[in-house]
C-alpha positions in Angstrom: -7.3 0.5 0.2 -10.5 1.1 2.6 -9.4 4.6 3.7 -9.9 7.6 1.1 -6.5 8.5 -0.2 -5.8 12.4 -0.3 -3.2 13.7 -2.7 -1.8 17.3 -2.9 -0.9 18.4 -6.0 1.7 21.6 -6.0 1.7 22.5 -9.7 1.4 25.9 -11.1 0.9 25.5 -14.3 -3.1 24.8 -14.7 -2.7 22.4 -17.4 -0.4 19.8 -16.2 -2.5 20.1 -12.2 -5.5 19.6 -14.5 -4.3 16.5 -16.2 -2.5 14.7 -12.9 -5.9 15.4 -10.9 -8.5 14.0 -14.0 -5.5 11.2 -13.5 -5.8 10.6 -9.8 -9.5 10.8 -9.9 -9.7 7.8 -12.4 -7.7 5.8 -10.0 -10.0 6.7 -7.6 -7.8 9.0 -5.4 -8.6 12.5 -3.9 -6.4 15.1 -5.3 -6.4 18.6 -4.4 -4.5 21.3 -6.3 -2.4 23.9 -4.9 -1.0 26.8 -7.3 1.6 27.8 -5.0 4.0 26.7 -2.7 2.5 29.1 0.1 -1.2 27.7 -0.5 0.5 24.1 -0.7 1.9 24.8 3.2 -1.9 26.2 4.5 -3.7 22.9 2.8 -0.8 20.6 4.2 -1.1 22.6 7.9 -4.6 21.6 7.7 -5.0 17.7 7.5 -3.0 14.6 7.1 -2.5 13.8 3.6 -1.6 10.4 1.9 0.7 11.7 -0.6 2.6 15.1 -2.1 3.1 15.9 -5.5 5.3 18.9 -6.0 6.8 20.9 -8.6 10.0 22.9 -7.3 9.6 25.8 -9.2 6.7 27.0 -7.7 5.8 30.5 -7.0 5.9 32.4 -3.6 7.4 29.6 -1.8 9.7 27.3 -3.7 9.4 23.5 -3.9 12.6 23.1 -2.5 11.8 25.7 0.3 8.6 23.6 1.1 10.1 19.9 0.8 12.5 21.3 3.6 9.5 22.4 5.5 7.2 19.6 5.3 7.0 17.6 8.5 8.3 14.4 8.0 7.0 12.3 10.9 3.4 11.4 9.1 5.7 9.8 6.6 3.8 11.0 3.7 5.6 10.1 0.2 6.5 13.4 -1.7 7.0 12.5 -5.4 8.8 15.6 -7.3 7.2 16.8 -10.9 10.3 19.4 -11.9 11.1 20.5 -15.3 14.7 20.5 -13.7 16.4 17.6 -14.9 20.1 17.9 -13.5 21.9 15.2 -12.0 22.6 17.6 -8.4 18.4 19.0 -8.7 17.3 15.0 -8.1 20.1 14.2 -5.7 19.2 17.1 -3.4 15.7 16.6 -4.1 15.8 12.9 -2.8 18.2 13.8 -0.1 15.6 16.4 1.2 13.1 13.9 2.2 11.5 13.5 -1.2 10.6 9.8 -2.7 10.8 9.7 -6.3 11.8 12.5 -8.6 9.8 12.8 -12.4 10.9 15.0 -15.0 9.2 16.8 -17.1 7.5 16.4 -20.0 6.0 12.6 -18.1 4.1 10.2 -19.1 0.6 10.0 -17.6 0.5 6.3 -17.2 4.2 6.5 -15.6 3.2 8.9 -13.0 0.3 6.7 -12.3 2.4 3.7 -11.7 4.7 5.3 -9.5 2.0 7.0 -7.4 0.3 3.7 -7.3 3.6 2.1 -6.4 4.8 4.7 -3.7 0.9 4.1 -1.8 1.6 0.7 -1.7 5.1 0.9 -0.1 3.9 3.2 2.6 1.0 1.1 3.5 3.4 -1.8 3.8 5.5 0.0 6.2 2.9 1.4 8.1 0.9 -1.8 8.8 1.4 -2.8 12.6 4.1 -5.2 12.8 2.6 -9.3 13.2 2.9 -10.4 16.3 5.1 -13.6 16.7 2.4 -15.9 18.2 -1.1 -16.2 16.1 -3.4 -18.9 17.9 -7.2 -19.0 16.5 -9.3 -22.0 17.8 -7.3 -25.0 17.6 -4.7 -23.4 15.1 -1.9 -22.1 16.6 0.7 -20.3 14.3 4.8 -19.5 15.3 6.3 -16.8 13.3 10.1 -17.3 14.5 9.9 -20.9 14.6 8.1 -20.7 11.0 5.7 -24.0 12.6 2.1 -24.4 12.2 -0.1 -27.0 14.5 -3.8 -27.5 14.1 -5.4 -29.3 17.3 -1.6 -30.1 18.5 -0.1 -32.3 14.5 2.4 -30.4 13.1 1.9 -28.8 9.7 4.2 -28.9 6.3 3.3 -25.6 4.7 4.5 -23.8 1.6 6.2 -20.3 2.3 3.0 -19.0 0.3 0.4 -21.5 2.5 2.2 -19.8 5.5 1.8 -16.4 4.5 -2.2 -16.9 3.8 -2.6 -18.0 6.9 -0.7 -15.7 8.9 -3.2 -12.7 7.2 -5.7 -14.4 8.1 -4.9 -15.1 11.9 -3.9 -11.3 12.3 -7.2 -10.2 12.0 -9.5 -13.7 12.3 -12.6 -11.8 11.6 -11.6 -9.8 9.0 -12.6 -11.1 5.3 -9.7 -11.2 3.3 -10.7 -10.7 -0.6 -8.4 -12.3 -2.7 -6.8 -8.6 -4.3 -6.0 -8.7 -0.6 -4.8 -11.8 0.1 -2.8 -11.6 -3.5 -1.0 -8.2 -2.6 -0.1 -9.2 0.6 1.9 -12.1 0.3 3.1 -11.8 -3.4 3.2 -8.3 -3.0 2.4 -7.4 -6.5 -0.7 -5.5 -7.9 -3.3 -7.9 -8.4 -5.2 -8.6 -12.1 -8.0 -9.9 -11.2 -6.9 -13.9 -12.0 -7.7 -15.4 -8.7 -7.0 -18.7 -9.8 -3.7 -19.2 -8.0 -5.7 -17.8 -4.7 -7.8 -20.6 -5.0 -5.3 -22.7 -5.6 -3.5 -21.9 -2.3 -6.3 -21.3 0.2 -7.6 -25.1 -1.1 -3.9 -26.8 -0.5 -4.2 -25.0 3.0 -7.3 -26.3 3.4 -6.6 -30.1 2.3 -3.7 -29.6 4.6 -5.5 -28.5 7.5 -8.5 -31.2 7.5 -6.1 -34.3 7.2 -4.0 -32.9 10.0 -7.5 -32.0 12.1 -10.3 -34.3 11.1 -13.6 -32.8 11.3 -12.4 -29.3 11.8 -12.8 -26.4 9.0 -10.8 -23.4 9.6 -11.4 -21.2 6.7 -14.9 -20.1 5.3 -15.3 -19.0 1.7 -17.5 -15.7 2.1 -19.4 -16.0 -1.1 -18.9 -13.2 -3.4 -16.0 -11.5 -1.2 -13.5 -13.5 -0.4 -11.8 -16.0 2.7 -11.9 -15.5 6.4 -11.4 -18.1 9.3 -14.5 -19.5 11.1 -15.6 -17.7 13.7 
Protein backbone atom coordinates (compact mmCIF):
# COMPACT_ATOMS: atom_id res chain seq x y z
CA UNK A 1 0.00 0.00 0.00
CA UNK A 2 1.61 3.54 -1.21
CA UNK A 3 -0.47 5.61 1.28
CA UNK A 4 0.65 5.57 5.07
CA UNK A 5 -1.79 3.54 6.94
CA UNK A 6 -3.01 5.26 10.35
CA UNK A 7 -4.39 2.93 13.01
CA UNK A 8 -6.10 4.11 16.34
CA UNK A 9 -5.63 1.94 19.02
CA UNK A 10 -8.41 2.43 22.00
CA UNK A 11 -6.92 0.29 24.78
CA UNK A 12 -6.60 1.25 28.31
CA UNK A 13 -4.60 -0.99 29.65
CA UNK A 14 -0.75 0.25 28.74
CA UNK A 15 0.53 -3.18 28.20
CA UNK A 16 -1.65 -4.71 25.72
CA UNK A 17 -1.69 -0.78 23.59
CA UNK A 18 2.09 -1.21 24.01
CA UNK A 19 2.30 -4.64 22.41
CA UNK A 20 -0.55 -4.08 19.40
CA UNK A 21 1.39 -0.70 18.53
CA UNK A 22 5.37 -2.43 18.63
CA UNK A 23 2.98 -4.96 16.46
CA UNK A 24 1.60 -2.51 13.97
CA UNK A 25 4.83 -0.73 13.68
CA UNK A 26 6.64 -4.03 12.47
CA UNK A 27 4.16 -4.21 9.78
CA UNK A 28 4.89 -1.05 8.93
CA UNK A 29 1.62 0.71 10.04
CA UNK A 30 1.06 3.97 11.98
CA UNK A 31 -0.62 3.29 15.20
CA UNK A 32 -1.66 5.78 17.62
CA UNK A 33 -2.82 4.93 21.14
CA UNK A 34 -5.78 6.36 22.85
CA UNK A 35 -6.37 5.54 26.74
CA UNK A 36 -9.86 6.45 26.65
CA UNK A 37 -12.81 6.38 24.88
CA UNK A 38 -13.16 10.41 25.14
CA UNK A 39 -9.47 10.90 23.86
CA UNK A 40 -10.21 8.12 21.16
CA UNK A 41 -13.40 10.58 19.77
CA UNK A 42 -10.85 13.99 19.83
CA UNK A 43 -8.02 11.94 17.74
CA UNK A 44 -10.74 10.33 15.43
CA UNK A 45 -12.58 14.21 15.10
CA UNK A 46 -9.23 15.16 13.89
CA UNK A 47 -8.15 13.14 10.75
CA UNK A 48 -9.23 10.26 8.63
CA UNK A 49 -7.95 7.14 9.84
CA UNK A 50 -7.37 3.77 8.07
CA UNK A 51 -8.42 1.55 10.77
CA UNK A 52 -9.93 1.37 14.60
CA UNK A 53 -8.96 -0.87 17.19
CA UNK A 54 -11.15 -0.60 20.24
CA UNK A 55 -11.58 -2.20 23.49
CA UNK A 56 -15.32 -1.67 24.85
CA UNK A 57 -14.55 -1.29 28.28
CA UNK A 58 -12.86 1.73 28.09
CA UNK A 59 -13.03 4.50 30.49
CA UNK A 60 -14.97 7.88 30.27
CA UNK A 61 -16.69 6.96 27.18
CA UNK A 62 -17.45 3.29 26.63
CA UNK A 63 -16.46 1.36 23.45
CA UNK A 64 -19.84 0.60 22.81
CA UNK A 65 -20.83 4.35 23.33
CA UNK A 66 -18.07 5.29 20.73
CA UNK A 67 -18.65 2.42 18.10
CA UNK A 68 -22.25 4.07 17.98
CA UNK A 69 -20.65 7.37 17.52
CA UNK A 70 -18.06 6.81 15.01
CA UNK A 71 -19.09 8.17 11.60
CA UNK A 72 -19.45 5.53 9.41
CA UNK A 73 -19.29 7.04 5.88
CA UNK A 74 -15.17 7.05 5.65
CA UNK A 75 -15.78 3.29 5.91
CA UNK A 76 -13.05 2.80 8.25
CA UNK A 77 -12.82 -1.00 9.63
CA UNK A 78 -13.24 -1.06 13.48
CA UNK A 79 -11.87 -4.35 14.80
CA UNK A 80 -13.12 -4.97 18.64
CA UNK A 81 -10.22 -6.12 21.34
CA UNK A 82 -12.91 -6.99 24.43
CA UNK A 83 -12.15 -9.17 27.26
CA UNK A 84 -16.10 -9.67 26.87
CA UNK A 85 -16.55 -12.87 25.26
CA UNK A 86 -20.48 -13.40 25.27
CA UNK A 87 -22.27 -14.64 22.44
CA UNK A 88 -24.94 -11.20 22.61
CA UNK A 89 -21.40 -8.75 23.40
CA UNK A 90 -20.02 -9.81 19.58
CA UNK A 91 -23.50 -9.91 17.98
CA UNK A 92 -24.16 -6.30 19.07
CA UNK A 93 -20.76 -5.40 18.64
CA UNK A 94 -20.83 -6.42 14.80
CA UNK A 95 -24.25 -5.24 14.43
CA UNK A 96 -23.07 -1.73 15.61
CA UNK A 97 -20.86 -1.16 12.63
CA UNK A 98 -17.96 -2.98 13.95
CA UNK A 99 -15.82 -5.56 11.50
CA UNK A 100 -14.37 -8.24 13.41
CA UNK A 101 -14.63 -8.87 17.11
CA UNK A 102 -11.13 -10.54 19.13
CA UNK A 103 -11.30 -11.71 22.43
CA UNK A 104 -9.09 -11.47 24.85
CA UNK A 105 -6.25 -12.91 25.86
CA UNK A 106 -5.19 -12.92 21.49
CA UNK A 107 -2.71 -14.01 19.84
CA UNK A 108 -0.28 -11.33 18.39
CA UNK A 109 0.19 -12.99 15.06
CA UNK A 110 -3.79 -13.43 14.81
CA UNK A 111 -4.45 -9.88 15.39
CA UNK A 112 -1.87 -9.18 12.79
CA UNK A 113 -3.62 -11.28 10.21
CA UNK A 114 -6.87 -10.02 10.69
CA UNK A 115 -5.67 -6.34 10.65
CA UNK A 116 -3.76 -7.20 7.56
CA UNK A 117 -6.74 -8.92 6.21
CA UNK A 118 -9.48 -6.22 7.04
CA UNK A 119 -6.86 -3.35 5.09
CA UNK A 120 -6.98 -5.43 2.20
CA UNK A 121 -10.79 -5.82 2.01
CA UNK A 122 -11.31 -2.09 2.36
CA UNK A 123 -8.85 -1.24 -0.30
CA UNK A 124 -10.69 -3.67 -2.55
CA UNK A 125 -13.90 -2.06 -2.04
CA UNK A 126 -12.73 1.25 -2.27
CA UNK A 127 -10.74 1.06 -5.51
CA UNK A 128 -12.79 2.98 -8.36
CA UNK A 129 -14.84 0.61 -10.17
CA UNK A 130 -13.05 -0.55 -13.89
CA UNK A 131 -14.55 0.94 -16.53
CA UNK A 132 -16.16 -1.57 -19.09
CA UNK A 133 -14.10 -0.40 -22.13
CA UNK A 134 -10.09 -0.35 -21.70
CA UNK A 135 -8.38 0.55 -25.19
CA UNK A 136 -4.46 1.27 -25.09
CA UNK A 137 -2.71 1.63 -28.51
CA UNK A 138 -3.86 -0.98 -30.68
CA UNK A 139 -5.29 -3.14 -27.67
CA UNK A 140 -8.63 -2.81 -27.04
CA UNK A 141 -10.14 -4.64 -23.96
CA UNK A 142 -14.30 -5.48 -23.34
CA UNK A 143 -15.13 -6.19 -19.83
CA UNK A 144 -18.87 -7.33 -20.34
CA UNK A 145 -18.23 -9.11 -23.43
CA UNK A 146 -14.99 -10.65 -21.59
CA UNK A 147 -13.07 -10.16 -25.53
CA UNK A 148 -9.70 -9.00 -26.07
CA UNK A 149 -8.43 -7.65 -29.82
CA UNK A 150 -4.96 -6.42 -30.43
CA UNK A 151 -4.74 -4.40 -33.86
CA UNK A 152 -8.44 -5.75 -34.72
CA UNK A 153 -7.53 -10.43 -34.17
CA UNK A 154 -9.38 -11.60 -31.59
CA UNK A 155 -7.65 -12.96 -28.42
CA UNK A 156 -8.17 -16.49 -26.47
CA UNK A 157 -7.12 -15.51 -22.97
CA UNK A 158 -7.02 -17.27 -19.67
CA UNK A 159 -9.40 -15.78 -16.85
CA UNK A 160 -5.90 -14.93 -15.11
CA UNK A 161 -4.25 -13.51 -18.75
CA UNK A 162 -7.50 -11.37 -18.66
CA UNK A 163 -7.19 -10.04 -15.29
CA UNK A 164 -3.32 -8.98 -15.87
CA UNK A 165 -4.23 -7.13 -18.50
CA UNK A 166 -7.20 -5.39 -17.42
CA UNK A 167 -4.69 -3.84 -14.28
CA UNK A 168 -2.59 -2.96 -16.52
CA UNK A 169 -4.97 -1.01 -18.98
CA UNK A 170 -6.59 0.78 -15.97
CA UNK A 171 -3.74 2.73 -15.23
CA UNK A 172 -1.37 2.18 -18.67
CA UNK A 173 1.38 4.20 -17.09
CA UNK A 174 1.35 2.85 -13.86
CA UNK A 175 4.14 0.01 -13.11
CA UNK A 176 2.54 -2.83 -11.77
CA UNK A 177 5.08 -4.81 -9.40
CA UNK A 178 4.33 -8.29 -9.34
CA UNK A 179 3.07 -8.20 -5.21
CA UNK A 180 0.72 -6.03 -7.15
CA UNK A 181 -0.20 -7.67 -9.93
CA UNK A 182 -0.33 -11.12 -7.58
CA UNK A 183 -2.81 -9.46 -5.00
CA UNK A 184 -4.90 -8.16 -7.47
CA UNK A 185 -6.03 -10.84 -9.44
CA UNK A 186 -5.43 -13.93 -7.10
CA UNK A 187 -6.31 -11.79 -4.42
CA UNK A 188 -4.13 -13.45 -1.87
CA UNK A 189 -1.08 -11.99 0.14
CA UNK A 190 1.81 -12.36 -1.97
CA UNK A 191 5.24 -14.50 -0.83
CA UNK A 192 7.53 -13.21 -2.80
CA UNK A 193 7.55 -16.43 -5.51
CA UNK A 194 6.97 -14.42 -8.65
CA UNK A 195 7.35 -17.29 -10.73
CA UNK A 196 3.79 -17.84 -11.62
CA UNK A 197 3.84 -13.83 -12.50
CA UNK A 198 6.24 -14.53 -14.99
CA UNK A 199 4.64 -17.25 -16.07
CA UNK A 200 1.39 -15.29 -16.93
CA UNK A 201 2.65 -11.92 -18.19
CA UNK A 202 4.97 -14.22 -20.83
CA UNK A 203 1.76 -16.42 -22.00
CA UNK A 204 0.06 -12.87 -22.49
CA UNK A 205 2.84 -11.75 -24.21
CA UNK A 206 3.36 -14.88 -26.70
CA UNK A 207 -0.29 -14.38 -27.14
CA UNK A 208 -0.28 -10.83 -27.98
CA UNK A 209 2.81 -10.93 -30.61
CA UNK A 210 1.36 -13.87 -32.72
CA UNK A 211 -1.99 -12.12 -32.74
CA UNK A 212 -0.02 -8.54 -33.63
CA UNK A 213 3.28 -9.12 -35.32
CA UNK A 214 5.78 -6.59 -34.62
CA UNK A 215 3.94 -4.98 -31.79
CA UNK A 216 5.07 -5.28 -27.99
CA UNK A 217 2.54 -4.23 -25.52
CA UNK A 218 4.10 -4.82 -22.21
CA UNK A 219 7.57 -3.63 -20.92
CA UNK A 220 9.40 -5.44 -18.19
CA UNK A 221 10.61 -2.30 -15.88
CA UNK A 222 13.84 -3.92 -14.69
CA UNK A 223 14.00 -4.26 -11.09
CA UNK A 224 10.18 -3.18 -10.44
CA UNK A 225 7.89 -4.85 -12.26
CA UNK A 226 5.42 -4.77 -15.77
CA UNK A 227 3.73 -1.84 -17.32
CA UNK A 228 2.36 -1.34 -20.95
CA UNK A 229 4.51 0.63 -23.49
CA UNK A 230 3.97 3.92 -23.47
Amino acid sequence: MNNPIHILVAEDDSDISRLLCGMMKKSGYIPQPAYSGTEALLYLEQRQWSMLLLDLMLPGMTGDELLNRIDRIDDMPVIIISARSEPMTKVSALRAGADDFITKPFDVEEVSARIDSQLRLYARIAQPAMPAMLRHRGLVLDRDAMTVTAEGAKLTLTAREFEILSLLLSAPKKVFTKSNLYESVWREPFYGEDNIINVHVSNLRSKLSKAAPGSDFIETVWGMGYRLKP
